[in-house]
C-alpha positions in Angstrom: -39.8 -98.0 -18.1 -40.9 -94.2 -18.4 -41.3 -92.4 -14.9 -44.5 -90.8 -16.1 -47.5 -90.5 -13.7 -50.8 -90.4 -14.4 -52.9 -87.1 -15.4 -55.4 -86.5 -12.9 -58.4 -88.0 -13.5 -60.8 -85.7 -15.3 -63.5 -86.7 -12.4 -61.6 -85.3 -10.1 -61.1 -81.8 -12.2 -65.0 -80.8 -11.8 -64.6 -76.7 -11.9 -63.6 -73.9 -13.7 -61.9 -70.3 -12.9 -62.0 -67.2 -14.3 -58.8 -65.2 -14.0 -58.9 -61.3 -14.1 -55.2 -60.5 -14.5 -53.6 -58.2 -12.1 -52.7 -54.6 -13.3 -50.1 -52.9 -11.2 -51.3 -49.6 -12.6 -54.7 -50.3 -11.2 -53.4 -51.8 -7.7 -53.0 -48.5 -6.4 -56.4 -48.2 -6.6 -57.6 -51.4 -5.7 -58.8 -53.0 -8.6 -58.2 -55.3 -11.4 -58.5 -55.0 -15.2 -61.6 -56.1 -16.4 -62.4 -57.4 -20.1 -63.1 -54.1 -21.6 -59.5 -53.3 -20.9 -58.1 -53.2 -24.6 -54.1 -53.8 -23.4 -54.9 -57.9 -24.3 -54.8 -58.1 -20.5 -58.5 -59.6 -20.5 -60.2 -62.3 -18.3 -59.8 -65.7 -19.4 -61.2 -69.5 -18.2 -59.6 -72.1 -17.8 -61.9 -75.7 -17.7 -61.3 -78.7 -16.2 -59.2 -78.1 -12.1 -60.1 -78.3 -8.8 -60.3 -76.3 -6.0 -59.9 -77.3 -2.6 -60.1 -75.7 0.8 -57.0 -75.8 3.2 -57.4 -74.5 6.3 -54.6 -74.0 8.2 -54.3 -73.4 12.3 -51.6 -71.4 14.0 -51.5 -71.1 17.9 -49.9 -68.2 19.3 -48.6 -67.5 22.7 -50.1 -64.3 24.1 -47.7 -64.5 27.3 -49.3 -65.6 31.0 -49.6 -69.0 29.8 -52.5 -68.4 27.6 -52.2 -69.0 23.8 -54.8 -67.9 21.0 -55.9 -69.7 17.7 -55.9 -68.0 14.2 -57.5 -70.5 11.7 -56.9 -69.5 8.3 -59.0 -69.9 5.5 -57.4 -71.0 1.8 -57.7 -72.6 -1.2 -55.8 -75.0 -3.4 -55.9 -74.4 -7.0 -54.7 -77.5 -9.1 -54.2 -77.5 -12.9 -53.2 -80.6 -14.5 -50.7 -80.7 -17.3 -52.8 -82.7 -19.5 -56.7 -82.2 -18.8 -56.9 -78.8 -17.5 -57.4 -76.6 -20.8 -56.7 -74.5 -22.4 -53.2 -74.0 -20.6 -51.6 -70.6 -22.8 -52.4 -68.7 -20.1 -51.8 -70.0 -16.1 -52.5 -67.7 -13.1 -50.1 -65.5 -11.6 -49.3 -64.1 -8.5 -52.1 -61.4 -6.8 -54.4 -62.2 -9.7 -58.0 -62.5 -9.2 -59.7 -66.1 -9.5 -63.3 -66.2 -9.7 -64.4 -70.0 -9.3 -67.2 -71.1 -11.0 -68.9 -73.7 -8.5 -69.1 -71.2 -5.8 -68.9 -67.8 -7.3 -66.0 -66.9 -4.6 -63.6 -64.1 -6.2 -60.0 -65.0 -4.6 -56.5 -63.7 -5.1 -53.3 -65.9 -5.9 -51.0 -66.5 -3.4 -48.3 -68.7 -4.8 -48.5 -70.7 -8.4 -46.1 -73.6 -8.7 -45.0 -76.0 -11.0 -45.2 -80.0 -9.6 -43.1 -82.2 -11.6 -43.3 -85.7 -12.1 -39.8 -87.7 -12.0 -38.1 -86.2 -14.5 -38.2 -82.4 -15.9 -42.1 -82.9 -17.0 -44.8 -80.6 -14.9 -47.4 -83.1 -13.8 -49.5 -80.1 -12.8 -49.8 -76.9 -11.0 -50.7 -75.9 -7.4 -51.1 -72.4 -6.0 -52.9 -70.9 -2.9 -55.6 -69.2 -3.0 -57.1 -66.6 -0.6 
């Protein structure tokens, strides 16, 4: 019996991104390249993942016995192994993420690897903000 899962469902993998890779050169500046940028560095799109808000709610103690709350506001990228394509290219850390559902233009917080029971990647998750 093979410890395989599943692919996600291509259903459930309804949007696109457009990733503008980071330049460390341009950082400084605050910016990103852009596809006129003729290092190979250009945008490309990856079909078929989902994106899905996480919020996230911290309470902090202000002293006096009060406390404040600081909601959050992320995303969760997910890229499946086998119907997200095409897959040369994955997202990397600080780059910029355009998605195509709601236009918002979000950076990459973190971009892991999931594995399924063995040394396979299932799919990838990373925050977005």
């Amino acid at each position: 019996m093979d410890d395989i899962i599943d692919p996600i469902p291509i259903e459930l993998l309804d949007d696109a991104i457009k990733v503008t890779p980071y330049d460390a050169d341009k950082s400084k500046k605050g910016s990103w390249s852009t596809s006129s940028d003729s290092d190979g560095s250009a945008d490309y799109t990856i079909r078929h993942v989902r994106v899905e808000p996480a919020t996230s709610v911290s309470v902090q103690s202000v002293g006096s016995n009060t406390s404040t709350q600081v909601v959050t506001g992320a995303y969760t990228l997910i890229i499946d192994s086998a119907n997200s394509v095409p897959l040369d290219r994955l997202p990397k850390l600080n780059e910029k993420v355009e998605v195509q559902s709601t236009q918002q233009s979000l950076i990459v917080k973190s971009f892991d690897p999931i594995y399924d029971f063995g040394t396979h990647v299932h799919h990838w998750e990373g925050v977005l903000k």
